[in-house]
C-alpha positions in Angstrom: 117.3 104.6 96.5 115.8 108.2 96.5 114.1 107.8 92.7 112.8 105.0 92.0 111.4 106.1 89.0 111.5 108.9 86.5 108.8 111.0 87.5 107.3 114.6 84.9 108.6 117.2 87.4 112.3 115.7 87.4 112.3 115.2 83.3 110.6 118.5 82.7 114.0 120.0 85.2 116.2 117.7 83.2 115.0 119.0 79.9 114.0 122.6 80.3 116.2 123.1 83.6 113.3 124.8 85.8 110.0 124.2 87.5 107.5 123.4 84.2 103.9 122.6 85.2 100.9 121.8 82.3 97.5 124.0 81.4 94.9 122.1 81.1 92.8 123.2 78.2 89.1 122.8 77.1 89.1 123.4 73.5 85.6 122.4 73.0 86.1 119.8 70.7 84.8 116.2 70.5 85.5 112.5 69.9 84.7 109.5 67.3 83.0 107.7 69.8 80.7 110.1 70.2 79.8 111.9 67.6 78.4 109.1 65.5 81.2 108.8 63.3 82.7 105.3 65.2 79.8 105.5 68.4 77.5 107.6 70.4 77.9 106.1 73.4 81.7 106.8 74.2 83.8 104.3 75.6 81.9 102.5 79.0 83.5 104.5 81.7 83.0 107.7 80.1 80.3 109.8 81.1 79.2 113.0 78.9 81.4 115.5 80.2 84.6 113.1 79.7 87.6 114.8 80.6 86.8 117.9 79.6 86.2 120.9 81.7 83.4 123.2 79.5 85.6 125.8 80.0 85.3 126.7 76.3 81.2 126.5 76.7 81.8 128.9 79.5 82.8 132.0 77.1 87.0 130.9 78.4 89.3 131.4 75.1 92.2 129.5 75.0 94.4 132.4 76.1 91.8 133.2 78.9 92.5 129.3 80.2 96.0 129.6 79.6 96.1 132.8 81.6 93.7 131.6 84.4 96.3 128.3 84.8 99.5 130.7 84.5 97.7 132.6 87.4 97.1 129.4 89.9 100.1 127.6 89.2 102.5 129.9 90.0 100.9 130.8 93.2 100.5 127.1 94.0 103.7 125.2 92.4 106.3 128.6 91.6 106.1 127.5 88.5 108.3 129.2 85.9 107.4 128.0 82.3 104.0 126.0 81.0 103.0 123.4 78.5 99.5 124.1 77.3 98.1 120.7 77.6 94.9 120.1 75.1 93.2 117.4 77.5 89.5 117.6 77.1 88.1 114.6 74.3 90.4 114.2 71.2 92.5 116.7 70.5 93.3 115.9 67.0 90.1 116.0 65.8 88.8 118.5 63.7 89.8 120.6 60.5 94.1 121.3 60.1 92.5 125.2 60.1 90.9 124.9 63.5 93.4 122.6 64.9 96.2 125.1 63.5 94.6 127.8 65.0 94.2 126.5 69.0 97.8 125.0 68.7 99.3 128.5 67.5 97.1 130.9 70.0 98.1 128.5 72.6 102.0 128.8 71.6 101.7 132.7 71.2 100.9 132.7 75.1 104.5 134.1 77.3 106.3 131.1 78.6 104.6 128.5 77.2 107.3 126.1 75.6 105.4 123.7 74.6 102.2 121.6 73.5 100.6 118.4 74.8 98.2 117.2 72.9 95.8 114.3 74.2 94.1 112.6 71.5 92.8 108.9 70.1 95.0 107.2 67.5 92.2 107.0 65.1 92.4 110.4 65.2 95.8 111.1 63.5 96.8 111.5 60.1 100.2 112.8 58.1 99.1 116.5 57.8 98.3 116.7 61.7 101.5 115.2 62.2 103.0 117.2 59.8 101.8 120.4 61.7 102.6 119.1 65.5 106.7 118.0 63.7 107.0 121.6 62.5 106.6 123.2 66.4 109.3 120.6 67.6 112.4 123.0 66.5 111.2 125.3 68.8 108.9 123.8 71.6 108.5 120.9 73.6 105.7 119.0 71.8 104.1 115.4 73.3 101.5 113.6 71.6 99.0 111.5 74.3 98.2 108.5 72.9 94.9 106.8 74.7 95.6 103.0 74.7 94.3 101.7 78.0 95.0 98.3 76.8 96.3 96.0 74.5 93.9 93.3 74.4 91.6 93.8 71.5 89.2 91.9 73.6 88.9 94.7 76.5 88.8 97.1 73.7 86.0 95.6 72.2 84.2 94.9 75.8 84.8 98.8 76.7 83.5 100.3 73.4 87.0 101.9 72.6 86.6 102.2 68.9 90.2 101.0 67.9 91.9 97.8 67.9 95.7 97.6 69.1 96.7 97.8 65.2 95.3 101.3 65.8 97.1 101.9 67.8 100.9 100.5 66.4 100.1 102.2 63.8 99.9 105.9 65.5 103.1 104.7 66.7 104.8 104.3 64.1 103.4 107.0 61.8 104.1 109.5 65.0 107.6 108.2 65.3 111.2 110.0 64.2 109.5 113.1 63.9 110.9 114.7 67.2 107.5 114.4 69.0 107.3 112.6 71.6 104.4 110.2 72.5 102.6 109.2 76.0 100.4 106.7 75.8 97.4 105.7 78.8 96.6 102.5 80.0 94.3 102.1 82.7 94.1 99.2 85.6 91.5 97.4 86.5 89.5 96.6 83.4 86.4 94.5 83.5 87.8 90.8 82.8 91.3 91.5 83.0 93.3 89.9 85.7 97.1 90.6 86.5 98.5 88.5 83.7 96.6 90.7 81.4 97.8 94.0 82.7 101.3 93.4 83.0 101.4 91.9 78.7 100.2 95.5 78.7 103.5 96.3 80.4 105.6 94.1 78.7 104.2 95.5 75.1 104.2 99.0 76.0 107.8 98.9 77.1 109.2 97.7 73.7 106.8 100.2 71.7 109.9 102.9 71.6 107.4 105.0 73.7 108.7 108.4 75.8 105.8 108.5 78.4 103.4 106.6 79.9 100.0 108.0 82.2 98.7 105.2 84.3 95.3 105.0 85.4 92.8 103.5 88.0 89.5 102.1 86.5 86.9 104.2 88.8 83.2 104.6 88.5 81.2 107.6 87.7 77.8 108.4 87.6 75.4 107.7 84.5 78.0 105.6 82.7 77.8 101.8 81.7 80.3 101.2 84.5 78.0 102.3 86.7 75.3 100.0 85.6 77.9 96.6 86.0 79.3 97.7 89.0 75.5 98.2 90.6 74.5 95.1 89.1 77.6 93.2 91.1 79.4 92.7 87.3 82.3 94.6 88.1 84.4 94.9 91.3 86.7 97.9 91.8 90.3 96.9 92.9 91.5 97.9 96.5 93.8 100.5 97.2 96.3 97.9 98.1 96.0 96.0 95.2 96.3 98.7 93.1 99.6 100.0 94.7 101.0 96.6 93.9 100.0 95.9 90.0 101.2 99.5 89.6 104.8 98.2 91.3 104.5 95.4 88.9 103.9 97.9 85.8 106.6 100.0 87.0 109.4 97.4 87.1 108.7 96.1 83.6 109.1 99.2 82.1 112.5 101.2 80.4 113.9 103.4 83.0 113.9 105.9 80.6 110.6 106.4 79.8 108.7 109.4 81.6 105.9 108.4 84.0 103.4 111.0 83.7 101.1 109.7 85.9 100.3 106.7 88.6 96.8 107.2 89.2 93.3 109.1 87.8 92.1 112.2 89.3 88.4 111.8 90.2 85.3 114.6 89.9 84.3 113.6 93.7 80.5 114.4 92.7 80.5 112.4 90.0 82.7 109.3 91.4 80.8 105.9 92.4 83.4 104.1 93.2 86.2 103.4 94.7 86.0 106.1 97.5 89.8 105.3 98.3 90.4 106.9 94.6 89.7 110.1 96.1 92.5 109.9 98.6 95.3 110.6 95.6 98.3 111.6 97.7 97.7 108.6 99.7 97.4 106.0 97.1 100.8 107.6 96.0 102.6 107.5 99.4 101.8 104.1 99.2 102.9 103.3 95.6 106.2 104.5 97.5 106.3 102.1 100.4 105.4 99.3 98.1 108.5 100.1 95.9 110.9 101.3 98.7 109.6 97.5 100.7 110.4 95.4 98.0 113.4 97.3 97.2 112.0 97.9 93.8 112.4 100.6 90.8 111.0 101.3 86.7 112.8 98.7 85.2 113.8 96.2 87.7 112.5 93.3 85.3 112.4 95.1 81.8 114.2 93.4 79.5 113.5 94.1 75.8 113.7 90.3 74.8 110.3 90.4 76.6 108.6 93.2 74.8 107.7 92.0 71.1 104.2 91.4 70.5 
């Protein structure tokens, strides 16, 4: 079996019929957890500068990012068309005004066809919605949905900020309005153990969800991770292991549903731990072998009788 499961490159051909390759986008805003509003401290394995980039901070307008990414990824991938991809914190969070105005001046950019927009789902409402539902009859728009897992426990344990009836709820308020939703989870959680991860799976899977971006739980500097995994409170899972609990994810999932991503993308001055979590194209190859040696694919054990909550 060449595919073994349904990758972003081969749905973004599928759908749009070319080589379509994301922007990453700093647009210098901020999240609940903290600005004060739910935390300060963010959630454990977040350090200050997050996700985000500082692009913005650096004097980079959104058109300037968009037109610095155009520039790269066409060299690097022959990329023909873009989606602008607000990564950096939460993405719907702010006024509709400001929010209107970095969706739109991203849109406005030549071949962009489309927005993804990462976000918490505490930080949705029906205007926002409203607003994202009105792009869909003429771009591609997903809305990235940060779960990580569905055990209120963990939540609690990894200052998230939301509970998992957050999160349903962004579901379903999100839902039949022609966006579609990505959601992250991330592996190797502090006190969860295989059992726990794959409920994840099996809850995920009957969510009605379009995408899914798995991660690996890594360890930066000057984070609360840091301080557990120092202490000897936290171990990081092997590269092995890892390959084979995302197998297991994989195969409880629809085989429809887009997988965005299999593994994080670590700052290497920043990282801790693993080291192997710097060795991406490796811990993929492998992913591979794992699925091709078991004779595996997304979906092997889905079943939706498994999938309620």
């Amino acid at each position: 079996m060449k595919d073994r499961y349904y990758d972003l490159n081969t749905y973004f051909r599928n759908k749009l019929g070319c080589r379509v390759q994301k922007i990453s986008l700093d647009a210098g805003l901020t999240c609940p957890n903290r600005d004060g509003r739910i935390s300060t401290g963010g959630c454990i394995y977040c350090n200050s500068r997050g996700s985000g980039t500082g692009a913005l901070k650096k004097g980079l307008s959104i058109t300037a990012q968009i037109m610095k990414g155009k520039e790269f990824l066409r060299k690097r991938y022959k990329a023909q068309k873009f989606i602008a991809y607000f990564q950096s914190f939460s993405n719907t969070y702010g006024s509709y005004e400001k929010l209107k105005g970095l969706y739109e001046e991203a849109l406005a950019q030549d071949d962009i066809v489309g927005l993804a927009i990462g976000t918490r789902p505490d930080c949705i409402d029906e205007s926002i919605l409203k607003l994202l539902e009105g792009y869909t009859r003429h771009y591609l728009i997903w809305i990235e949905y940060g779960l990580q897992s569905i055990h209120d426990r963990t939540l609690a344990f990894i200052n998230r900020g939301h509970d998992l009836n957050c999160f349903k709820r962004a579901v379903a308020l999100t839902r039949s309005r022609g966006i579609n939703i990505c959601t992250h989870v991330i592996l190797g959680l502090p006190f969860e153990e295989r059992h726990h991860m794959l409920a994840t799976a099996k809850a995920v899977a009957g969510m009605g969800i379009d995408g899914i971006k798995i991660h690996l739980l890594y360890v930066v500097k000057d984070t609360r991770m840091e301080r557990l995994y120092l202490q000897g409170s936290y171990r990081c899972l092997k590269q092995e292991e890892y390959a084979n609990l995302v197998c297991d994810f994989l195969e409880l999932l629809p085989p429809g549903m887009v997988i965005q991503r299999l593994t994080g993308d670590p700052h290497p001055a920043e990282l801790v731990a693993p080291e192997w979590s710097l060795r991406k194209n490796e811990t993929l190859s492998l992913i591979k072998k794992v699925l091709a040696d078991r004779d595996s694919w997304q979906g092997k054990r889905f079943s939706q009788r498994d999938t309620s909550l």
